[in-house]
mmCIF file of the N, C-alpha and C atoms, coordinates in Angstrom:
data_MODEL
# 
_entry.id   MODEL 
# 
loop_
_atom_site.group_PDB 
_atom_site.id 
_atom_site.type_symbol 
_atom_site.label_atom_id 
_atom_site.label_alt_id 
_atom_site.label_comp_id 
_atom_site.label_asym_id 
_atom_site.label_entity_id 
_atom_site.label_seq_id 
_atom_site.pdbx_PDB_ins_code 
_atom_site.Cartn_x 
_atom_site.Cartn_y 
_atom_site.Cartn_z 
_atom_site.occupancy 
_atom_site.B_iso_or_equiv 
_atom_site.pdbx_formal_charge 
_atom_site.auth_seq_id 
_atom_site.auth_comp_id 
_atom_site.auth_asym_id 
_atom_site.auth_atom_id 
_atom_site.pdbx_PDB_model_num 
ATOM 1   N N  . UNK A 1 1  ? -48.901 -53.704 106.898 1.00 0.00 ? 1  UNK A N  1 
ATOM 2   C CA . UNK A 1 1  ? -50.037 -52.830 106.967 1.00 0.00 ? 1  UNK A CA 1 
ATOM 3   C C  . UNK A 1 1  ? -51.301 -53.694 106.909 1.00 0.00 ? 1  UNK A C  1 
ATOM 4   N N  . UNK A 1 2  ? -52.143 -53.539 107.757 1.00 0.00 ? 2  UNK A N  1 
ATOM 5   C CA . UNK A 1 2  ? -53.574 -53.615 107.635 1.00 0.00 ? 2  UNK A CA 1 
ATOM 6   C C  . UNK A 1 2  ? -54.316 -53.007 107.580 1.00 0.00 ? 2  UNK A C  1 
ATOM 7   N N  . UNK A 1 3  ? -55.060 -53.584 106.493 1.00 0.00 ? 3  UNK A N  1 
ATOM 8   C CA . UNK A 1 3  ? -56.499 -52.112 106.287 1.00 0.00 ? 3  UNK A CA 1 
ATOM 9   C C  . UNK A 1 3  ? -57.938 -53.039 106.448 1.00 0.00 ? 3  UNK A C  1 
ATOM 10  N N  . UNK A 1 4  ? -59.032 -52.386 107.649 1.00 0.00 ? 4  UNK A N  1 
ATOM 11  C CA . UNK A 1 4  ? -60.065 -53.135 107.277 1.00 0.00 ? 4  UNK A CA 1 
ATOM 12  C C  . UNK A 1 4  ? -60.997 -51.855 107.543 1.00 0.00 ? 4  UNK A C  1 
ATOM 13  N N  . UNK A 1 5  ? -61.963 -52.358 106.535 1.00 0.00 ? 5  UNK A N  1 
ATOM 14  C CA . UNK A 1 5  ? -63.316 -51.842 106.191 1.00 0.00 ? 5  UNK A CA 1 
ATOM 15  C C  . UNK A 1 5  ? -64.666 -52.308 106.028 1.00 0.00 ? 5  UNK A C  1 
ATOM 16  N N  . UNK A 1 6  ? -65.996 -51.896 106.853 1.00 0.00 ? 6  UNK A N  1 
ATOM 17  C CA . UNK A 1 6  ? -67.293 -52.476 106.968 1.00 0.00 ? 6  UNK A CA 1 
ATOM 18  C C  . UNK A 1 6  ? -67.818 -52.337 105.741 1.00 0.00 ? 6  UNK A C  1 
ATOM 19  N N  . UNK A 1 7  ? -67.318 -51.784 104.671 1.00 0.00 ? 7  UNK A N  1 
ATOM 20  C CA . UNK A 1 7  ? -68.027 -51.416 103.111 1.00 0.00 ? 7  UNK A CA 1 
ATOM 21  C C  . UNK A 1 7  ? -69.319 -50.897 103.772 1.00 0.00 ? 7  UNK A C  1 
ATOM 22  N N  . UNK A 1 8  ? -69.161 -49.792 104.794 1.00 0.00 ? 8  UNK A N  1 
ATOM 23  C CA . UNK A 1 8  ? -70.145 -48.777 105.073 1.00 0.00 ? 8  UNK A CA 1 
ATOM 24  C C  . UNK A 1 8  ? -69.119 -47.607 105.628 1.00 0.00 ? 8  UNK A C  1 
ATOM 25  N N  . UNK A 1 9  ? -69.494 -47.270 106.939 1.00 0.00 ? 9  UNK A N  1 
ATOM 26  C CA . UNK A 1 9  ? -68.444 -46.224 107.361 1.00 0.00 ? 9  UNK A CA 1 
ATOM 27  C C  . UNK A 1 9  ? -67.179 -46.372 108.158 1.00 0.00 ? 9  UNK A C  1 
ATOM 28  N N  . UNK A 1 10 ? -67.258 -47.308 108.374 1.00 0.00 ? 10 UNK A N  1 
ATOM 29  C CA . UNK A 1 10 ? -65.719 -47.224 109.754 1.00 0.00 ? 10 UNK A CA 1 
ATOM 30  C C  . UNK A 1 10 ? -64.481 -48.237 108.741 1.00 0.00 ? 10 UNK A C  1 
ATOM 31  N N  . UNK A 1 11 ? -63.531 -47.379 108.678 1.00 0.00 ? 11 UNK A N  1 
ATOM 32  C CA . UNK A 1 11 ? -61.999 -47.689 108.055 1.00 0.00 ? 11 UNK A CA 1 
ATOM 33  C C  . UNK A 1 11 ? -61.288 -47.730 108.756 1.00 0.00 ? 11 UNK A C  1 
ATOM 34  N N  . UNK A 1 12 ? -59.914 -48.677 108.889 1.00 0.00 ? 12 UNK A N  1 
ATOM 35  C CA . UNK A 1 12 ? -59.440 -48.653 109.686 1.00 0.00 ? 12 UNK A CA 1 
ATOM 36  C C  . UNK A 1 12 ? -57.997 -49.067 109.365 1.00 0.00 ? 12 UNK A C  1 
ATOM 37  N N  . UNK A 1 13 ? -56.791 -48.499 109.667 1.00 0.00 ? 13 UNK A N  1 
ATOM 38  C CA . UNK A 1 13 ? -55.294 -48.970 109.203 1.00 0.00 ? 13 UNK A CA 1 
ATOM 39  C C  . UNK A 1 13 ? -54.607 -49.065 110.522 1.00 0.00 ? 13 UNK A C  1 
ATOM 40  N N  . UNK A 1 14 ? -53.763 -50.231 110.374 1.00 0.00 ? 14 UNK A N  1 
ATOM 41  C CA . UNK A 1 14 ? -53.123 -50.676 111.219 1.00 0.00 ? 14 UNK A CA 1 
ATOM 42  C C  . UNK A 1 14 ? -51.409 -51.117 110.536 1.00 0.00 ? 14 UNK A C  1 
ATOM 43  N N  . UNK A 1 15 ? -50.578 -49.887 111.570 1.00 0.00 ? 15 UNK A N  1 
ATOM 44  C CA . UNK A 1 15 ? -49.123 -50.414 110.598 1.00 0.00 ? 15 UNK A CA 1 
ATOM 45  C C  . UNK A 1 15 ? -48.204 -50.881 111.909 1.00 0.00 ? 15 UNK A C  1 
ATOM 46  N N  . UNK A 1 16 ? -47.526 -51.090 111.148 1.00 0.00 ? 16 UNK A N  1 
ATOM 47  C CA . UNK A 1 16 ? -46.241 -51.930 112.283 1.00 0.00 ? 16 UNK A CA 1 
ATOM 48  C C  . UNK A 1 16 ? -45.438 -50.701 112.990 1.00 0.00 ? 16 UNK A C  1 
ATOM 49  N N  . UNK A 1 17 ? -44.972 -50.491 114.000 1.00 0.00 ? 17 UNK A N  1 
ATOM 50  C CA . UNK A 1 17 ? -43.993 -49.374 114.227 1.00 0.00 ? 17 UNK A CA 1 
ATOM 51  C C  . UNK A 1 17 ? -43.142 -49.179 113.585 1.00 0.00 ? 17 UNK A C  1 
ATOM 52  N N  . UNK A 1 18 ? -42.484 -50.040 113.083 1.00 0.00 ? 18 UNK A N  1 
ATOM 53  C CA . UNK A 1 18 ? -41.129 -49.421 111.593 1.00 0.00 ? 18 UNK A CA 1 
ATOM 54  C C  . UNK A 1 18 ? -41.822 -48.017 110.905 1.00 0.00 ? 18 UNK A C  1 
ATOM 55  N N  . UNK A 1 19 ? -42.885 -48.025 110.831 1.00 0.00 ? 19 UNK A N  1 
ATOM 56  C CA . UNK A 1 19 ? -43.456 -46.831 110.000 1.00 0.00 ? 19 UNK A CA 1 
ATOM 57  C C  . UNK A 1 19 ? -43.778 -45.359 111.368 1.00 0.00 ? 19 UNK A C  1 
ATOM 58  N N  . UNK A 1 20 ? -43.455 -45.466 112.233 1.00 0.00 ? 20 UNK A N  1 
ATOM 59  C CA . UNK A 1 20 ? -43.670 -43.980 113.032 1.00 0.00 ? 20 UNK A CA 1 
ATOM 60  C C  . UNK A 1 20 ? -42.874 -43.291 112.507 1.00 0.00 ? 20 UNK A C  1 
ATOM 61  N N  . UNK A 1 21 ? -43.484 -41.829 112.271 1.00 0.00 ? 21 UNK A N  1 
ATOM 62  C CA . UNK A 1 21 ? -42.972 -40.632 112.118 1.00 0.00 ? 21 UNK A CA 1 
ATOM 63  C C  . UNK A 1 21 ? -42.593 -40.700 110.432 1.00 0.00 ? 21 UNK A C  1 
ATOM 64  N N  . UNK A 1 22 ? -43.002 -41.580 109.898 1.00 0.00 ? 22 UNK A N  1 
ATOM 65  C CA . UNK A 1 22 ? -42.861 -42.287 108.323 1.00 0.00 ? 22 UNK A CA 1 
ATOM 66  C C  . UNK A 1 22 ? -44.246 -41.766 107.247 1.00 0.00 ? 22 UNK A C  1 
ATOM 67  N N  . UNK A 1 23 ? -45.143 -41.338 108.168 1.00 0.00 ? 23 UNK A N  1 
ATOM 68  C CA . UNK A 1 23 ? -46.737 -41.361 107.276 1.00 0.00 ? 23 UNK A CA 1 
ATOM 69  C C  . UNK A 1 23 ? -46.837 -39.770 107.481 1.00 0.00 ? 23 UNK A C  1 
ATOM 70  N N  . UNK A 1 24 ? -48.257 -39.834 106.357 1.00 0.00 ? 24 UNK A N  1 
ATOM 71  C CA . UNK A 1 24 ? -48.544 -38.495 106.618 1.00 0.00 ? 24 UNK A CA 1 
ATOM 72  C C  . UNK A 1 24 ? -50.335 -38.601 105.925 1.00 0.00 ? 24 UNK A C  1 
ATOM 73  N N  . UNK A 1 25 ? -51.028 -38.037 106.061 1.00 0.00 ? 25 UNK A N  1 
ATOM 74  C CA . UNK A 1 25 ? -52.559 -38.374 105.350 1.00 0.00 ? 25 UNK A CA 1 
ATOM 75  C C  . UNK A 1 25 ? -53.308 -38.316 106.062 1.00 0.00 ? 25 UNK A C  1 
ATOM 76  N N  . UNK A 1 26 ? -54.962 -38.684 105.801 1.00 0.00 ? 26 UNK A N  1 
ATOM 77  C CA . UNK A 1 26 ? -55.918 -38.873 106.600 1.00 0.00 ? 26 UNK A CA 1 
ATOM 78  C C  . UNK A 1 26 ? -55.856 -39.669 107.607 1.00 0.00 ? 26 UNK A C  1 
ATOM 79  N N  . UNK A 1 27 ? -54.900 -39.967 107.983 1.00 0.00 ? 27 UNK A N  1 
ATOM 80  C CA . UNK A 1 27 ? -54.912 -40.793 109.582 1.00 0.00 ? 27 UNK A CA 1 
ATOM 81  C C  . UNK A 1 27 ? -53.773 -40.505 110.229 1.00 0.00 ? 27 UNK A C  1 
ATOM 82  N N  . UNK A 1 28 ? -53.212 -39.545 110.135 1.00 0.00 ? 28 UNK A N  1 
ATOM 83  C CA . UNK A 1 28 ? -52.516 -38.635 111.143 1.00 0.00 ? 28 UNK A CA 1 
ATOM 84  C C  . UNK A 1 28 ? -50.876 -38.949 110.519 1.00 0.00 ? 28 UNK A C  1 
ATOM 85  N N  . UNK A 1 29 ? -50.057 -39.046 111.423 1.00 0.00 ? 29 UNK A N  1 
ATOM 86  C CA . UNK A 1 29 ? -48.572 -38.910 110.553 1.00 0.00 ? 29 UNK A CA 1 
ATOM 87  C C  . UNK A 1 29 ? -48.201 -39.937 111.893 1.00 0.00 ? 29 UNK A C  1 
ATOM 88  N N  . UNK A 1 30 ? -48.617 -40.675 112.316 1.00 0.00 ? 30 UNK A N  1 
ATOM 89  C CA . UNK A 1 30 ? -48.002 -41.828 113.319 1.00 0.00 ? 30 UNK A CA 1 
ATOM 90  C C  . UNK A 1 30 ? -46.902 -41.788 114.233 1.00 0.00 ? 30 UNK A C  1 
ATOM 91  N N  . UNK A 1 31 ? -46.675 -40.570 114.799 1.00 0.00 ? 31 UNK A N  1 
ATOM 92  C CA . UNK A 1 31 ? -45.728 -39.838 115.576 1.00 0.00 ? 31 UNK A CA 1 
ATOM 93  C C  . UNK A 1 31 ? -45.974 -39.903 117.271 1.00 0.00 ? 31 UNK A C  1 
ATOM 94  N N  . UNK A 1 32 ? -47.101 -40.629 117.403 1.00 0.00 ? 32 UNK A N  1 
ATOM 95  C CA . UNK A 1 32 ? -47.938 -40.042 118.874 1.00 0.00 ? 32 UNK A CA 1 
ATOM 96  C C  . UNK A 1 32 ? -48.451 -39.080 119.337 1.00 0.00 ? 32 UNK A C  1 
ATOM 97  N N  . UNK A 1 33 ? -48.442 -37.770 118.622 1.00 0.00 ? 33 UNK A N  1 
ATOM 98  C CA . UNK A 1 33 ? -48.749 -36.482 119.036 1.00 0.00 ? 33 UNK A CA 1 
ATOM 99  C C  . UNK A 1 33 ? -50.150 -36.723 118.712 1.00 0.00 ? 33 UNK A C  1 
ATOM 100 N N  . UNK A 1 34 ? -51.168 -36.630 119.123 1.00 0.00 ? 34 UNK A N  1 
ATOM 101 C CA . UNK A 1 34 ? -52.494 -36.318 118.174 1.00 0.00 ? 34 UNK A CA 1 
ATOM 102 C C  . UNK A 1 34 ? -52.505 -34.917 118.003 1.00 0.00 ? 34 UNK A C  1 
ATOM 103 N N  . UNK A 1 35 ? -52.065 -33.926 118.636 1.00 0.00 ? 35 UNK A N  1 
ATOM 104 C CA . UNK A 1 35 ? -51.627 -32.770 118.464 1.00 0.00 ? 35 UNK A CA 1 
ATOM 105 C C  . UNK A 1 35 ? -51.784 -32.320 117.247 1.00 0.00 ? 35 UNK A C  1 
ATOM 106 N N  . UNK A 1 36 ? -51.076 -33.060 116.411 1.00 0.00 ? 36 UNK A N  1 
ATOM 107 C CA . UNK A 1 36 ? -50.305 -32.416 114.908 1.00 0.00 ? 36 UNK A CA 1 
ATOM 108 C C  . UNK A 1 36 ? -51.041 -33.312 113.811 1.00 0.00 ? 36 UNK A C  1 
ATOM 109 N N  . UNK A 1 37 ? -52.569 -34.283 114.121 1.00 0.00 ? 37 UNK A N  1 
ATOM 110 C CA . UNK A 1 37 ? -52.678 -34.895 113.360 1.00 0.00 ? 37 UNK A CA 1 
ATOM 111 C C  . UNK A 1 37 ? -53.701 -34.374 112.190 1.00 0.00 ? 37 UNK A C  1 
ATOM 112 N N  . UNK A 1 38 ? -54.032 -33.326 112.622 1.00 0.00 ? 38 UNK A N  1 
ATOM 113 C CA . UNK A 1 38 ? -54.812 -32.896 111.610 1.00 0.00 ? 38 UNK A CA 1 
ATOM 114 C C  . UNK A 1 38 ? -53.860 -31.639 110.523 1.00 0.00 ? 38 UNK A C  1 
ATOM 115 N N  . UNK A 1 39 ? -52.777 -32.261 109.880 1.00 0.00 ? 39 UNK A N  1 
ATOM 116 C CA . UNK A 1 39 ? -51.956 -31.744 109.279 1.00 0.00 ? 39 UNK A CA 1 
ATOM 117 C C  . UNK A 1 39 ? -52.068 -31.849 107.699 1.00 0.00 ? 39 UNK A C  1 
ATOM 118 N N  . UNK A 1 40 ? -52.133 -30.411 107.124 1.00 0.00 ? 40 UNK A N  1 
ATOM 119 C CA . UNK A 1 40 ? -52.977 -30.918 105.524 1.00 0.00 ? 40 UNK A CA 1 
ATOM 120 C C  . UNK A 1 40 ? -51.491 -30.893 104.524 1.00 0.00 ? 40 UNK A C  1 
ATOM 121 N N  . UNK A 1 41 ? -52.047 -31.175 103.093 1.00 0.00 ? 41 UNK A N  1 
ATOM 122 C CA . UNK A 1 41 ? -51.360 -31.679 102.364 1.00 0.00 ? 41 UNK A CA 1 
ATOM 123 C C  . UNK A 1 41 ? -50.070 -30.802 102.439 1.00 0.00 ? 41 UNK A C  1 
ATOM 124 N N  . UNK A 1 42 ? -50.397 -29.514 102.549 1.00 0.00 ? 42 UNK A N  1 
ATOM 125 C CA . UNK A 1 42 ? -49.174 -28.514 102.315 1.00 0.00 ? 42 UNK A CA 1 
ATOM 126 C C  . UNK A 1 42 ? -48.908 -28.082 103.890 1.00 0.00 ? 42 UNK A C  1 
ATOM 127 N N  . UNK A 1 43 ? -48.777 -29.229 104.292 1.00 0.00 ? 43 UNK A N  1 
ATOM 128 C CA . UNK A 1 43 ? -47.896 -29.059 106.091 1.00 0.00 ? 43 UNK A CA 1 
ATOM 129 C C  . UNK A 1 43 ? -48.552 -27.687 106.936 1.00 0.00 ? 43 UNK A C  1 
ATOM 130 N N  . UNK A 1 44 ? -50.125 -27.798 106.577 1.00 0.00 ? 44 UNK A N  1 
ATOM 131 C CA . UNK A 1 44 ? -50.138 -26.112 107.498 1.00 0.00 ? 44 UNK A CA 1 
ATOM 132 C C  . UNK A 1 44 ? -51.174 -27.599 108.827 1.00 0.00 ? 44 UNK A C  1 
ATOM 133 N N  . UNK A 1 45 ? -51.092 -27.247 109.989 1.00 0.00 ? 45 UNK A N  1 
ATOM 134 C CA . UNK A 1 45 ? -51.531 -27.866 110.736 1.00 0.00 ? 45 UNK A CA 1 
ATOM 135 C C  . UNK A 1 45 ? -53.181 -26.498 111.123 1.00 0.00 ? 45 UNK A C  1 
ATOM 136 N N  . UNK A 1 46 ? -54.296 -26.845 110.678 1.00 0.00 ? 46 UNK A N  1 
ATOM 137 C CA . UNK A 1 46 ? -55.808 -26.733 110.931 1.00 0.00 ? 46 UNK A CA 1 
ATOM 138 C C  . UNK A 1 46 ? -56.409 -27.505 112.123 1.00 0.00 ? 46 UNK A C  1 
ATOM 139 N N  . UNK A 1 47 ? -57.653 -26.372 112.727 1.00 0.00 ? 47 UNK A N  1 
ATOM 140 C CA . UNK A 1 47 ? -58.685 -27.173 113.408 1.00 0.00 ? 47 UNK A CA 1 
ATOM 141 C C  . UNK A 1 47 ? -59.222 -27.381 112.609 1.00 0.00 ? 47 UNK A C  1 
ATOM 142 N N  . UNK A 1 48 ? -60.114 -27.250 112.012 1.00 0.00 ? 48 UNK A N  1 
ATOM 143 C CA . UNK A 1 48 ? -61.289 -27.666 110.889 1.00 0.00 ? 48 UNK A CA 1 
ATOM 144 C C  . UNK A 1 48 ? -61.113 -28.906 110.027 1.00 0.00 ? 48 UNK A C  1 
ATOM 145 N N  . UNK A 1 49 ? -61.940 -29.949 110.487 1.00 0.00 ? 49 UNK A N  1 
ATOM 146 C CA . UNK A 1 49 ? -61.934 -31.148 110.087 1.00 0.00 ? 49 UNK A CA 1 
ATOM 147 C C  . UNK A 1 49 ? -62.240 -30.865 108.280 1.00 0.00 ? 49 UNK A C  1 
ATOM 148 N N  . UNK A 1 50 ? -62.832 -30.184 107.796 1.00 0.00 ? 50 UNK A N  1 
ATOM 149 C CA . UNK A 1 50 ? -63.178 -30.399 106.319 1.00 0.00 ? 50 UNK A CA 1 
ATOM 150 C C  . UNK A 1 50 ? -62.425 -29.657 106.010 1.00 0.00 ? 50 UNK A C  1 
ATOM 151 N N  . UNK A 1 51 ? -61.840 -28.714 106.228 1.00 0.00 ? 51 UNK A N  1 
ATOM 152 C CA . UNK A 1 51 ? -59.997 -27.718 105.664 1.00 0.00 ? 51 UNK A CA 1 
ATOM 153 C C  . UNK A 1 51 ? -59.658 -29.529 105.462 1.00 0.00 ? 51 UNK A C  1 
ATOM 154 N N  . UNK A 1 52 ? -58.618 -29.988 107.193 1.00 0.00 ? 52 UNK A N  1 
ATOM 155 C CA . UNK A 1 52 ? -58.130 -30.909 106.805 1.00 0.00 ? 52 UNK A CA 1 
ATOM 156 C C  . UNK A 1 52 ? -58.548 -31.921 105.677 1.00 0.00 ? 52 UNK A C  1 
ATOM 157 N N  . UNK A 1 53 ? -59.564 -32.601 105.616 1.00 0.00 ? 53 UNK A N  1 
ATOM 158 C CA . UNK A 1 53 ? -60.268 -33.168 104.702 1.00 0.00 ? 53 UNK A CA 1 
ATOM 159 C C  . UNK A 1 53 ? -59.567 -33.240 103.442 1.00 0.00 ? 53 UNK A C  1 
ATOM 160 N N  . UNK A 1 54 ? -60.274 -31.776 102.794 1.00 0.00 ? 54 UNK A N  1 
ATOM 161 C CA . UNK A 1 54 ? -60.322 -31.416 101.256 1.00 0.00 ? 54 UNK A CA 1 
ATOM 162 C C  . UNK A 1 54 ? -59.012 -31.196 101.441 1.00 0.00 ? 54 UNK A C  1 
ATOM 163 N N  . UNK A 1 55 ? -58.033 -30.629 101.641 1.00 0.00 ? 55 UNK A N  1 
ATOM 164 C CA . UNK A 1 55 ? -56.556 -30.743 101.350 1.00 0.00 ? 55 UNK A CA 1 
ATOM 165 C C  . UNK A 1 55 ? -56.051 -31.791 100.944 1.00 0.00 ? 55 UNK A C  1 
ATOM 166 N N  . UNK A 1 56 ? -56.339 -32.992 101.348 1.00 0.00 ? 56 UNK A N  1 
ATOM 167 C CA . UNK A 1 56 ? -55.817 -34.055 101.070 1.00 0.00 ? 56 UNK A CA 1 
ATOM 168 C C  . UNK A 1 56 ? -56.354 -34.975 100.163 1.00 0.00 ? 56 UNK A C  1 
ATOM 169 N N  . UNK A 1 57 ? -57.810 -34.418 99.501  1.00 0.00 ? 57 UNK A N  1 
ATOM 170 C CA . UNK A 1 57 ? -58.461 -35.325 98.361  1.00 0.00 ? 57 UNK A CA 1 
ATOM 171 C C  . UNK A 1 57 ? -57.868 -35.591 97.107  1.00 0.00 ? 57 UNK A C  1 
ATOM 172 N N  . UNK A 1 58 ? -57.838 -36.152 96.156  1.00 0.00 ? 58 UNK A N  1 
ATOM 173 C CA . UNK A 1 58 ? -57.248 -36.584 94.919  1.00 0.00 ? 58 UNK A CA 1 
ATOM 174 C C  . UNK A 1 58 ? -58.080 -36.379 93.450  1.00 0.00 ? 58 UNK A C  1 
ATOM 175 N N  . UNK A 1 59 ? -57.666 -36.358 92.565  1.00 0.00 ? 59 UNK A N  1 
ATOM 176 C CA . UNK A 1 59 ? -58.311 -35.825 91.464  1.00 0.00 ? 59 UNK A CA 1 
ATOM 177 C C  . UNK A 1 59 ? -58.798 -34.046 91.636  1.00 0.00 ? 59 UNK A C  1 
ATOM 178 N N  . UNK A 1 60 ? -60.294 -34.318 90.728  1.00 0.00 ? 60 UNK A N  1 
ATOM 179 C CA . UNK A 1 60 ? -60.871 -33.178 90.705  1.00 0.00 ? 60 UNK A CA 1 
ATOM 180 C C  . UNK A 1 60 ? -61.927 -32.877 91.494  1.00 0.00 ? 60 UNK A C  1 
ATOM 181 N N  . UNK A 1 61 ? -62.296 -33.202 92.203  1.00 0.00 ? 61 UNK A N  1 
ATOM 182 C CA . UNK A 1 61 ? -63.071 -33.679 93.675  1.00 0.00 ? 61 UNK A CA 1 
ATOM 183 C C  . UNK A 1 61 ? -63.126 -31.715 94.069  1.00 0.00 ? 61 UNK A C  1 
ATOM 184 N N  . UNK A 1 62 ? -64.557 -31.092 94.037  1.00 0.00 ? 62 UNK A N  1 
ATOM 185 C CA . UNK A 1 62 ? -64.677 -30.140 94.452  1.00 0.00 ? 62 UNK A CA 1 
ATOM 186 C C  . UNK A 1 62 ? -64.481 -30.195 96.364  1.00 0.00 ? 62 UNK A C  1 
ATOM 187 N N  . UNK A 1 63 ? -64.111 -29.171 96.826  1.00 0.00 ? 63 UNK A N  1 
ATOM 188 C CA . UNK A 1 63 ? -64.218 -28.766 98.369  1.00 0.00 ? 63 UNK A CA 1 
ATOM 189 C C  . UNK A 1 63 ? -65.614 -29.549 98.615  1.00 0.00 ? 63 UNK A C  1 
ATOM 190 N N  . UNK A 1 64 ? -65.466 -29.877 100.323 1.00 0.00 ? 64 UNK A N  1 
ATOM 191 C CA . UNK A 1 64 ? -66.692 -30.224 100.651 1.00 0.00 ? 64 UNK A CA 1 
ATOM 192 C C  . UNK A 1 64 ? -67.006 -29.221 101.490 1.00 0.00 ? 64 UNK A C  1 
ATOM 193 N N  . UNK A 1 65 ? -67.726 -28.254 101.968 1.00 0.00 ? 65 UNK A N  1 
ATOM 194 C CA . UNK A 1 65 ? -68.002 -27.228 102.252 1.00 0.00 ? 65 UNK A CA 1 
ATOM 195 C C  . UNK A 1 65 ? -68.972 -27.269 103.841 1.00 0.00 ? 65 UNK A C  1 
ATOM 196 N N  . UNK A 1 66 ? -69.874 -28.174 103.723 1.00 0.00 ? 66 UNK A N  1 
ATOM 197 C CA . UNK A 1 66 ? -70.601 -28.815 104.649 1.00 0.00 ? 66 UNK A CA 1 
ATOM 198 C C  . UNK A 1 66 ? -70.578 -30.461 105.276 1.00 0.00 ? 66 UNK A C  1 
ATOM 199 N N  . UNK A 1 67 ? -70.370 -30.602 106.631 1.00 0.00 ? 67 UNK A N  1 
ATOM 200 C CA . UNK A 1 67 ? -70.460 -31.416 106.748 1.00 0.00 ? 67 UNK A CA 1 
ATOM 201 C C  . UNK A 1 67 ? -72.034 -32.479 107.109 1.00 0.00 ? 67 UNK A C  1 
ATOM 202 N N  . UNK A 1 68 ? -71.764 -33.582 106.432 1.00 0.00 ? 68 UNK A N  1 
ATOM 203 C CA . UNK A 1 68 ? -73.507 -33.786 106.426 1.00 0.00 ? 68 UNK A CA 1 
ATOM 204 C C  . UNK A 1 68 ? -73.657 -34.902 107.639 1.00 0.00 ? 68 UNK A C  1 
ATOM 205 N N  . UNK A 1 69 ? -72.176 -35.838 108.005 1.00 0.00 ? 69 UNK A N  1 
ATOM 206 C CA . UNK A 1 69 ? -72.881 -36.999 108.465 1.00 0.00 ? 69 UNK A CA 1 
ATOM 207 C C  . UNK A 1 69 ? -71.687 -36.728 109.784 1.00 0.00 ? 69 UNK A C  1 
ATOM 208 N N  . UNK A 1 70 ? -71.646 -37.389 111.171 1.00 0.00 ? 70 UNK A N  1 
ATOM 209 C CA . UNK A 1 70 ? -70.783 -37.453 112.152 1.00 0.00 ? 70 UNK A CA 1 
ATOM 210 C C  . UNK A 1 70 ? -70.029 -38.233 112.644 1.00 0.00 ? 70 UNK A C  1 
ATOM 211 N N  . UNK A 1 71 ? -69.931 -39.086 111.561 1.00 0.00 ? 71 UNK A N  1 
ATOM 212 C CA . UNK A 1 71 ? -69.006 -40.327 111.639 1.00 0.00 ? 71 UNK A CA 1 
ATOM 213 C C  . UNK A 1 71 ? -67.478 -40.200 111.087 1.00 0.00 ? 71 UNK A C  1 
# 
């Protein structure tokens, strides 16, 4: 796995193919479909980028409700 980051906005993971159809999270489930990549924590597949989002945040992290930036 590789992970790189500008310590501003653009993240980026890079895995080996041994892992297709192996993931699941904010960067899709590595299957090829982009179809199905906006799939939230409890397997319901959403359009809405901030549904997807907040499903998948950790801790106590309120909903984000609005989106502010387009990156």
């Amino acid at each position: 796995m590789t992970v790189i980051w500008d310590k501003d906005t653009r993240f980026s993971v890079s895995l080996d193919a041994t892992w297709k159809g192996k993931i699941c999270g904010l960067c899709g489930n590595f299957n090829d479909n982009i179809t199905d990549d906006l799939t939230t924590k409890g397997n319901s597949l959403v359009i809405k980028t901030l549904e997807f989002g907040n499903s998948w945040k950790s801790g106590h992290c309120e909903d984000i409700a609005n989106q502010t930036s387009s990156c």
